[in-house]
VOFISE-370597 format. One record per residue (C-alpha): x, y, z. Coordinates in Angstrom, 1 decimal, padded with zeros to 4 digits. Example, Ala and Ser with C-alpha at 12.3 -4.5 7.8 and 13.67 -1.06 7.14 Angstrom:
% residues 2
@east: 012.3&north: -004.5&up: 007.8 $
@east: 013.7&north: -001.1&up: 007.1 $
% end
This chain:
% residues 114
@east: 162.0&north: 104.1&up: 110.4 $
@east: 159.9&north: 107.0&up: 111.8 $
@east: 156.1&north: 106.9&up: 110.4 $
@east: 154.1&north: 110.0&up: 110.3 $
@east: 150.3&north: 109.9&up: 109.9 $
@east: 148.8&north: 113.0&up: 108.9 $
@east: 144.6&north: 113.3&up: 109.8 $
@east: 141.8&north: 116.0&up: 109.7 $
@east: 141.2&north: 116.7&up: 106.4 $
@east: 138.3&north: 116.7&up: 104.6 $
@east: 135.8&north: 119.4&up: 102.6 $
@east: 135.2&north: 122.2&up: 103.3 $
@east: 133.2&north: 125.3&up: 102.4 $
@east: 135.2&north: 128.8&up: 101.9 $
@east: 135.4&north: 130.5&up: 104.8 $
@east: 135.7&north: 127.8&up: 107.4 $
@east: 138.4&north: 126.2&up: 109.4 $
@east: 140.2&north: 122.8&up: 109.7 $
@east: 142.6&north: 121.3&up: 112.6 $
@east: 145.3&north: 118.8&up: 111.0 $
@east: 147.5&north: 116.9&up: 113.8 $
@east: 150.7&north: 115.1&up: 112.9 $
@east: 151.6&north: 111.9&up: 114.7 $
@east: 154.8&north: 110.3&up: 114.6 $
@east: 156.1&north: 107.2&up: 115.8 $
@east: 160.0&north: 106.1&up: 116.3 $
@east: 160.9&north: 109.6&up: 117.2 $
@east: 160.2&north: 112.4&up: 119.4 $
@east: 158.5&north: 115.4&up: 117.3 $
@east: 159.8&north: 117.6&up: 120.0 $
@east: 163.5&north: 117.9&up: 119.4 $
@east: 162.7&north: 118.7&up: 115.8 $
@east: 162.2&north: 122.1&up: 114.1 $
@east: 158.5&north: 120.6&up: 112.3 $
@east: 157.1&north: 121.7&up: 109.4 $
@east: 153.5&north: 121.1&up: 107.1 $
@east: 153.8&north: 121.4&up: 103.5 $
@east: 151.3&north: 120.9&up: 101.1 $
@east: 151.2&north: 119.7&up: 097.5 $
@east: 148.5&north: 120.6&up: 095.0 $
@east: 147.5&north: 118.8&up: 092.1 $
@east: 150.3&north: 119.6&up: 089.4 $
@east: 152.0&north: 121.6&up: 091.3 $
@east: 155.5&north: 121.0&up: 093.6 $
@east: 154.9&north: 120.5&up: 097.1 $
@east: 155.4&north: 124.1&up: 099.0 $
@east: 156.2&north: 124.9&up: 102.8 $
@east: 153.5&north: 126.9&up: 104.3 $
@east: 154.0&north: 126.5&up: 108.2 $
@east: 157.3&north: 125.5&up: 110.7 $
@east: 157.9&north: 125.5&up: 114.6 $
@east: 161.0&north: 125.3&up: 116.1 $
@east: 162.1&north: 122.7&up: 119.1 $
@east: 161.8&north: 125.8&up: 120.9 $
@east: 158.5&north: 127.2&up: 120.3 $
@east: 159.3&north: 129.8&up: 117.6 $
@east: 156.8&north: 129.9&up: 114.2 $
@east: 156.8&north: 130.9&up: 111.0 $
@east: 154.6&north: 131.3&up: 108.1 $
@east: 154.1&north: 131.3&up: 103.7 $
@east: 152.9&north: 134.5&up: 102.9 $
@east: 150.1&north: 132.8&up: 101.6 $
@east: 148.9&north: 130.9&up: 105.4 $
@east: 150.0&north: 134.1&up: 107.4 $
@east: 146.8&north: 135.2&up: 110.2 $
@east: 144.9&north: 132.3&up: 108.5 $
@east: 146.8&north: 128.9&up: 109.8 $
@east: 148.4&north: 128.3&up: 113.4 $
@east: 151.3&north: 125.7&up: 113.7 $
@east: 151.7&north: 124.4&up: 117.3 $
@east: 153.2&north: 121.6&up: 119.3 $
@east: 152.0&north: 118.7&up: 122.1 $
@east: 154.7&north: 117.5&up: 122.9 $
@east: 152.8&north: 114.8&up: 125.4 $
@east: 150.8&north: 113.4&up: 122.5 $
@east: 154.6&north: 113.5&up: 120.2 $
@east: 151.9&north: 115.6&up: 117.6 $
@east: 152.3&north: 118.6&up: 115.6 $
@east: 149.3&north: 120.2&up: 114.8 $
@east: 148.0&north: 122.6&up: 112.2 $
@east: 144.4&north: 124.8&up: 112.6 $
@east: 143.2&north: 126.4&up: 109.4 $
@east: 141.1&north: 129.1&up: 109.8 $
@east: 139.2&north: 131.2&up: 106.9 $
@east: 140.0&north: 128.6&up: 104.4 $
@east: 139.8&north: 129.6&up: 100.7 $
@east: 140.0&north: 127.1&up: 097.6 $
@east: 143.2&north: 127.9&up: 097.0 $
@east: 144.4&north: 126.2&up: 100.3 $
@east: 142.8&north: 123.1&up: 098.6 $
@east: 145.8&north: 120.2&up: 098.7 $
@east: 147.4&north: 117.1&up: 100.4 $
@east: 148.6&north: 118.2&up: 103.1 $
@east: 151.8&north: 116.6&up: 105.1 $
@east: 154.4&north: 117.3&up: 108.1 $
@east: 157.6&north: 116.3&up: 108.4 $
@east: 160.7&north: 118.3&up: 110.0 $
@east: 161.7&north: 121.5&up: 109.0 $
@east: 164.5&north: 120.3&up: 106.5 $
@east: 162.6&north: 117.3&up: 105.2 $
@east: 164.8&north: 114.6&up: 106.7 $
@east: 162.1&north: 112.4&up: 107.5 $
@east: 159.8&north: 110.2&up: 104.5 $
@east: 156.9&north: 111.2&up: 103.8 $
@east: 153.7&north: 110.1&up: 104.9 $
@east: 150.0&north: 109.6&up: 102.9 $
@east: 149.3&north: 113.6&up: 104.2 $
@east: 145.6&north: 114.4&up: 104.5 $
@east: 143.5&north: 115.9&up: 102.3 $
@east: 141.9&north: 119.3&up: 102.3 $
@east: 139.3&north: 120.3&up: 100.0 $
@east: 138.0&north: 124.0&up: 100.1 $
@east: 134.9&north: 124.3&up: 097.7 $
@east: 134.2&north: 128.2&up: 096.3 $
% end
């Protein structure tokens, strides 16, 4: 079964930034299309960033010029670096591929305080 462990969360003040890796174990992240979703409280859990195998990103209106999705490939990580952070990007955040084919893991949490 693949595990993927979700770290660098944490609080943070409006305005500042955030880097969230991804690491997986029993497969290789690379010949994926990956993903990071988040999940607020009450709410369903919504895509916000995705990277193909091949390099190629894309972005939730709401993450777009804020958040950067890439890949290292020789650390098998996918990695997520929040910048201008607003409390509205306050959630648990997790990866997994772009279709969701993988269980989910604890995701990280990110708190943005106003």
């Amino acid at each position: 079964q693949v595990q993927l462990v979700e770290s660098g969360g944490g609080l943070v003040q409006a305005g500042g930034s955030l880097r969230l890796s991804c690491e997986a174990s029993g497969s290789l992240l690379s010949i994926n299309a990956m993903a990071w979703f988040r999940q607020a409280p009450g709410k369903q859990r919504e895509f916000i960033a995705y990277i193909s195998s091949g390099g190629s990103t894309d972005y939730a209106d709401a993450v777009k010029g804020r958040f950067t999705i890439s890949r290292d490939n020789a650390k098998n990580t996918i990695n997520l670096q929040m910048n201008s952070l607003k409390p509205e990007d306050t959630a648990v955040y997790y990866c997994n591929t772009r279709l969701r084919t993988y269980g989910w893991g604890q995701g990280t949490q990110v708190t943005v305080s106003s």
